[in-house]
C-alpha positions, 0 to 999 in steps of 0.5 A: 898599453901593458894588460893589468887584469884587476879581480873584484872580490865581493864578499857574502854572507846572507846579503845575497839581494845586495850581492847580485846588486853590486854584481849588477854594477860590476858588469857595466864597469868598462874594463877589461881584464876583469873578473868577478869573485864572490866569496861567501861566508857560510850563509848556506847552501840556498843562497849560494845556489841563488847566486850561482844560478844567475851565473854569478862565481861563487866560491864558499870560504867554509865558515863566517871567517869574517871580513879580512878572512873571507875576503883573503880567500878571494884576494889568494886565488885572485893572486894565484890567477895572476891578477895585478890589482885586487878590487875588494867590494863590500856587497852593499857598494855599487860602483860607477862603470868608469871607476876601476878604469880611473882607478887603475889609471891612478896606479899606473901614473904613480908607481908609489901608490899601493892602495887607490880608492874612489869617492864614496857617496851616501846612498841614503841621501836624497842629494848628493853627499860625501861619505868619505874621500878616504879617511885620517887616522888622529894619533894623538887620541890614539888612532881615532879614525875619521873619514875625510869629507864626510856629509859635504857635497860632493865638488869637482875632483881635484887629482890624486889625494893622498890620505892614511886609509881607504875604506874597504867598501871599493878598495883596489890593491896593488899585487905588489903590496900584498906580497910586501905585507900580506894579506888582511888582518885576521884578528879583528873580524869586522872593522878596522881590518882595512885601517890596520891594512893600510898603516902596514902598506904605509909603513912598507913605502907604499902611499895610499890614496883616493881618486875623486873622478872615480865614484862608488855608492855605499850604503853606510847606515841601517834603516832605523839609524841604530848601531847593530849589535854586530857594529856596536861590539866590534867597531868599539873593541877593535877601535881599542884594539887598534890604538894599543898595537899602534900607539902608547896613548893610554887606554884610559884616554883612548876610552875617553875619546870614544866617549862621545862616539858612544854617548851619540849611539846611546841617545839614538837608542834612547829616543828610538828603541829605548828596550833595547838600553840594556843589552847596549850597555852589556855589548858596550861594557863587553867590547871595553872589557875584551879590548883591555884583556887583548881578546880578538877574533870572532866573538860569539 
């Protein structure tokens, strides 16, 4: 069988706890060729040292370049290494030890497919649960996405399915896509990145898609349920951002249909930390505000 050396990129930044976990599951994964990458995004010189002296590779990206800027570090010297398939794992994701081997058989049985991921359970949950099966974009809203599945039990794996993205938390990339579309989007700092990564693989030629016999464990909520600020700013700008270069919806309505993603947030809020009420209207009010005026990339 022809060799397809597959480079897991895992990106820090201060979670190194929960890096050296996701390390922990990537060492049990039964395949080879793979090598392990941690990028890490400016969390300082004493965790990069921690994770180095448990003989983790670690390489410094220079600054909190983001999510696609850190981990386009790690998917340019996986290409340079001459990696076939990039595996891009967020830290706080632990993958089962048979998942990249069925992952990678996906891609090899279908040559179309450029982008392949695993079902991803909850880890929060006491049973097992779906967190996603891939995701749907709804364009007429103006690129609403939605995770396919979500909060269901998770049945027998029926096959390939073909889906319009692939949450980056255990995503596996074809060499060929990156050098067809480049690397990860940079102007949105966090979130969306692999939305819009994957719209642009679509329109290329190439499909995407999740395997359901191949499971990771994402830990996808804080432990108090609340949004932090981080999520609250750049999952709403960038969700606007998003629909203005993919579609003509007006902003008007694309704002609308976010309404009653933000309305559940702000009763979340209200019932758990409700002194916190304000600086959410003030981070709701910027992210809109950045959104309508086209401001990307990192927000201090």
């Amino acid at each position: 069988m022809r060799r397809f050396p597959v480079t897991a990129v895992v990106l820090n930044h201060r979670e190194a706890l929960d890096t050296l976990r996701c390390l922990g599951a990537l060492g049990k994964v039964r395949y080879r060729p793979l090598t392990r990458l941690v990028v890490d995004n400016a969390s300082g010189p004493g965790e990069v040292a921690w994770l180095r002296s448990v003989g983790a590779t670690v390489v410094e990206s220079g600054g909190n370049l983001g999510y696609a800027g850190g981990n386009n570090v790690g998917i340019r010297l996986a290409l340079e290494g001459g990696a076939q398939g990039v595996w891009l794992v967020n830290p706080d994701a632990y993958v089962h030890r048979y998942s990249l081997r069925r992952l990678v058989r996906a891609l090899r049985r279908n040559p179309e497919v450029g982008i392949v991921g695993p079902r991803i359970l909850e880890a929060e949950s006491a049973v097992p649960r779906v967190q996603s099966d891939g995701g749907r974009i709804v364009w007429e809203v103006g690129g609403r996405s939605e995770l396919v599945n979500r909060g269901s039990a998770p049945g027998r794996p029926g096959g390939l399915q073909l889906v319009d993205f692939v949450p980056g938390a255990a995503m596996l990339v074809r060499r060929r896509v990156f050098e067809d579309v480049g690397l990860l989007p940079e102007e949105f700092f966090l979130y969306f990145e692999e939305t819009e990564f994957c719209v642009r693989a679509a329109a290329a030629g190439w499909k995407v898609a999740v395997e359901p016999s191949a499971l990771a464990v994402h830990r996808f909520a804080s432990a108090d349920g609340l949004p932090t600020e981080t999520l609250l700013y750049y999952f709403i700008r960038n969700r606007l951002l998003f629909g203005r270069k993919h579609t003509q919806v007006p902003f008007e309505l694309m704002l609308a249909d976010l309404d009653g993603f933000i309305a559940s947030w702000r009763r979340r809020v209200e019932e758990r930390n409700p002194q916190w009420l304000g600086r959410f209207e003030e981070l709701v009010a910027l992210a809109v505000a950045d959104a309508r005026a086209g401001v990307t990339g990192r927000r201090e």
